[in-house]
N, C-alpha and C positions, 0 to 999 in steps of 0.2 A: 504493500500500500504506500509507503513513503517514497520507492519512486517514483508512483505514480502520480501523487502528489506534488514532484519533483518535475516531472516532465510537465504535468499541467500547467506548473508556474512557468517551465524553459517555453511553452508555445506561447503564454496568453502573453506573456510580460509581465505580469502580475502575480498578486499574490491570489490565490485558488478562491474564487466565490465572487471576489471586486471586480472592478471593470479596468480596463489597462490605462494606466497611470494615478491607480489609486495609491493611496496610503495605506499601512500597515496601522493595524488599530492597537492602540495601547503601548505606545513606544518602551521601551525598555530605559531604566536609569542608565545612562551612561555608565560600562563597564571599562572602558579603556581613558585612564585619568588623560583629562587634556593637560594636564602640568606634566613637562617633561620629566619631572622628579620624582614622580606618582603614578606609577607603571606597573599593572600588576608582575605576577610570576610569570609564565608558561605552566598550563598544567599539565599532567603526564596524562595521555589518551588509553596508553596499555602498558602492562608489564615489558614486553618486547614482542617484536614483528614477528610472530610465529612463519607469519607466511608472505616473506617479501620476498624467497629466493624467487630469484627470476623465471620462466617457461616460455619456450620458445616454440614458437609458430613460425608458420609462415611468412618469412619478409620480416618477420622484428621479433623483439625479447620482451618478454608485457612483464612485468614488478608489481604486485598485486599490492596495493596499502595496506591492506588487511585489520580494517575499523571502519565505522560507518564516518564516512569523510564528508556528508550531506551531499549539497547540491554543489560541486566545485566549480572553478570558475577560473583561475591561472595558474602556472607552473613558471618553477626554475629549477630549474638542473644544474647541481653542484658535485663533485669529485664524490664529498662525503654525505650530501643529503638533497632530497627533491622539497621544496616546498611552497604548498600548496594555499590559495584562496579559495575560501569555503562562505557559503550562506545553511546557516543552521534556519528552514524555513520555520517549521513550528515554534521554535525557540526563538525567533526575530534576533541571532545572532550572525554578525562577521567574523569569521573565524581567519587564523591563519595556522599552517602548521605547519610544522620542523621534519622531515620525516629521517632519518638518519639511513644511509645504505645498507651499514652495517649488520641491520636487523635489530639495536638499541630501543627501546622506548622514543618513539614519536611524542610532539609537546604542539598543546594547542593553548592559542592566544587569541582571548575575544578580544577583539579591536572594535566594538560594536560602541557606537555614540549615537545614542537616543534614536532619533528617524533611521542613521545612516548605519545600514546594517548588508552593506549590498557593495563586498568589495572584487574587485575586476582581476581583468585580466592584469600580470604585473611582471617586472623585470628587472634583473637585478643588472646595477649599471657600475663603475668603478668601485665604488664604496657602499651602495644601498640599494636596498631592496625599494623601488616606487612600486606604489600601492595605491588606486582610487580606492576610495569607498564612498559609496553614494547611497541617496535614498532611493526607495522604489518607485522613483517616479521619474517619466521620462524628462522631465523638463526641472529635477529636484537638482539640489546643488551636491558638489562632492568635496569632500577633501580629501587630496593626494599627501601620502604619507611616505616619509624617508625611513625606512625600518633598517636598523641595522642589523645584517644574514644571522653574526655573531652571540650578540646580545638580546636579539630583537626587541631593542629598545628605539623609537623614536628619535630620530636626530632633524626631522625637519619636515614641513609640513607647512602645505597653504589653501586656499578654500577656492572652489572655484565655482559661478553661478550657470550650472551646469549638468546632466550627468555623464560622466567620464565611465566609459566600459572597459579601458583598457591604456596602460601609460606605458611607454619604452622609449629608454635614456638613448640618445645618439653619440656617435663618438667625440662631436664637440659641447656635449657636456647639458645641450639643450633637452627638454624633454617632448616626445610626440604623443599623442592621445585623439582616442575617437568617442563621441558622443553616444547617445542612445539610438542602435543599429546602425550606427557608422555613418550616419549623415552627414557630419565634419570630419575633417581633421583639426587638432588647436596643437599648435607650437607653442612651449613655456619655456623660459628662462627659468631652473633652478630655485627662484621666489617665489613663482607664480605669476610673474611678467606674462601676458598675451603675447607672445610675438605676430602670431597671423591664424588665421581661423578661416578655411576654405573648403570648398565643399568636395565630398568626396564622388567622385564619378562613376568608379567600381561596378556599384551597387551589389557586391557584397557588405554583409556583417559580419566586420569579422570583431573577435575573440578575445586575442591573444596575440605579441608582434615577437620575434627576435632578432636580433645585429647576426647580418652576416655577412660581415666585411664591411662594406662599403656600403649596401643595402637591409632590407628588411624583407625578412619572412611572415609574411604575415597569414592567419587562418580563421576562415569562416563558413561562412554557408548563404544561398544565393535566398532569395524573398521567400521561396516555400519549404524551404531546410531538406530540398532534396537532394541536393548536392555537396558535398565537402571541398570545399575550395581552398587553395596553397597559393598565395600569391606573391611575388616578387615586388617590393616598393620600392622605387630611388626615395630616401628619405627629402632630394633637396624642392624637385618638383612634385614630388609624390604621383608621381606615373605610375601604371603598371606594368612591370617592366615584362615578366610572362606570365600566366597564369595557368595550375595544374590541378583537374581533379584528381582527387583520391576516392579511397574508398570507407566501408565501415570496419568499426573495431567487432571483435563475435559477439561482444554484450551486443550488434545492431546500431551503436548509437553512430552517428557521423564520426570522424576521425577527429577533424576539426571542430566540433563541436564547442568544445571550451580552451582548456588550454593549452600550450603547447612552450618548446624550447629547445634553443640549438648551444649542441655542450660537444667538445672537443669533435667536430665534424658532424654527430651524427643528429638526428631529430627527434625530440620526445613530442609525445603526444599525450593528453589526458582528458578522454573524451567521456567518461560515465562516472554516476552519483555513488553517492551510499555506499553499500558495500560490495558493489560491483567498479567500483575505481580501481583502476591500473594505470601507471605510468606504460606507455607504449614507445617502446624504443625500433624507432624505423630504420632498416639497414639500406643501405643504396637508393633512399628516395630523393636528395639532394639532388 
């Protein structure tokens, strides 16, 4: 039932029952302190990953979470851990989580502030993890958050009158983001400067973005999510430089679906909820 639940909310936009670009009723008290000083723990999700060893299929290596990880929503891929942007739906929480490769105890951290419980796709840039979180609503505002990988403590953070689906750092330090289904593009300066705000032509939604090289890989899915779409960005004009279907993960869901990340050449993908989430690692799809 929850991910059915889950899916209802991935089609309509909303939360299951309202109309799309409603509010979530009965906001939660603010669990992630805005004073940078006043930061909860991380708290431990399980004893250890019973079942993260890898299994491999066809074409890629799927890394099973092995917890109900809700509705995810972005990926990064590190050496020693993946971690993940989560919407805890029934709970009206933003999560975020640590997952170690290891097989270590995974740590989750509500980053949920009252409306904004609705954090994106995200990526991790020289020094920090950016991080929208937004309300559930298409035209609700976000704040983008500097998480440190390390400590995931907050180091910098700005508001924007907006909702942001997805932010990724470029290599001159500026940050790129897409609104609600990908309508704009907005270029920030590191404070939260506008730098430019244009419309995206695609007419995919997509995701989840990552640096590759010079450009961006970006993924989504086309107006009726029957498609899984891989698409190449120059971040300067934001062209499409080519674009590639793919296909589904065996849960069924799109590949692209949610989130996705490019780690020492190869491509993750993390496209299903709860406790059918897997990190999918694609072999030769670059």
């Amino acid at each position: 039932m929850r991910v059915l639940a889950l899916l209802s909310l991935a089609v309509a936009g909303c939360v299951p029952g309202l109309g799309p670009g409603a509010l979530l009723p009965a906001p939660p008290m603010s669990s992630y302190a805005l004073s940078y000083g006043s930061q909860p723990e991380p708290e431990v999700v399980a004893s250890r990953l019973l079942d993260l060893a890898p299994r491999r299929v066809s074409g890629s290596v799927e890394y099973p979470l092995g917890f109900d990880a809700h509705h995810v929503q972005g990926l990064v891929v590190t050496d020693e851990a993946f971690f993940v942007t989560s919407v805890d739906v029934p709970g009206r929480r933003g999560l975020l989580y640590r997952v170690p490769r290891n097989g270590a105890a995974p740590v989750e951290l509500d980053i949920t502030e009252g409306w904004r419980v609705h954090p994106g796709g995200m990526n991790r840039g020289k020094e920090l993890l950016w991080i929208p979180l937004a309300e559930y609503d298409a035209d609700g505002p976000t704040t983008v958050l500097g998480v440190d990988p390390v400590t995931l403590q907050t180091r910098s953070r700005f508001e924007v009158d907006d909702h942001l689906g997805l932010v990724v750092e470029l290599s001159d330090g500026s940050l790129l983001a897409t609104d609600w289904r990908s309508k704009h593009w907005y270029r920030f300066s590191q404070d939260g400067t506008v730098i430019e705000r244009v419309r995206n032509h695609s007419g995919v939604w997509y995701q989840d973005c990552a640096r590759d090289g010079a450009t961006l890989l970006c993924g989504g899915w086309g107006r009726f999510r029957l498609t899984a779409r891989l698409d190449r960005i120059d971040p300067g004009d934001l062209a499409v430089m080519s674009k590639r279907r793919i296909g589904r993960a065996r849960s069924g869901y799109l590949m692209t679906r949610e989130g996705l990340d490019l780690h020492e050449g190869r491509l993750y993908f993390l496209p299903a909820d709860g406790h059918l989430a897997q990190v999918h690692e694609m072999v030769g799809l670059r």
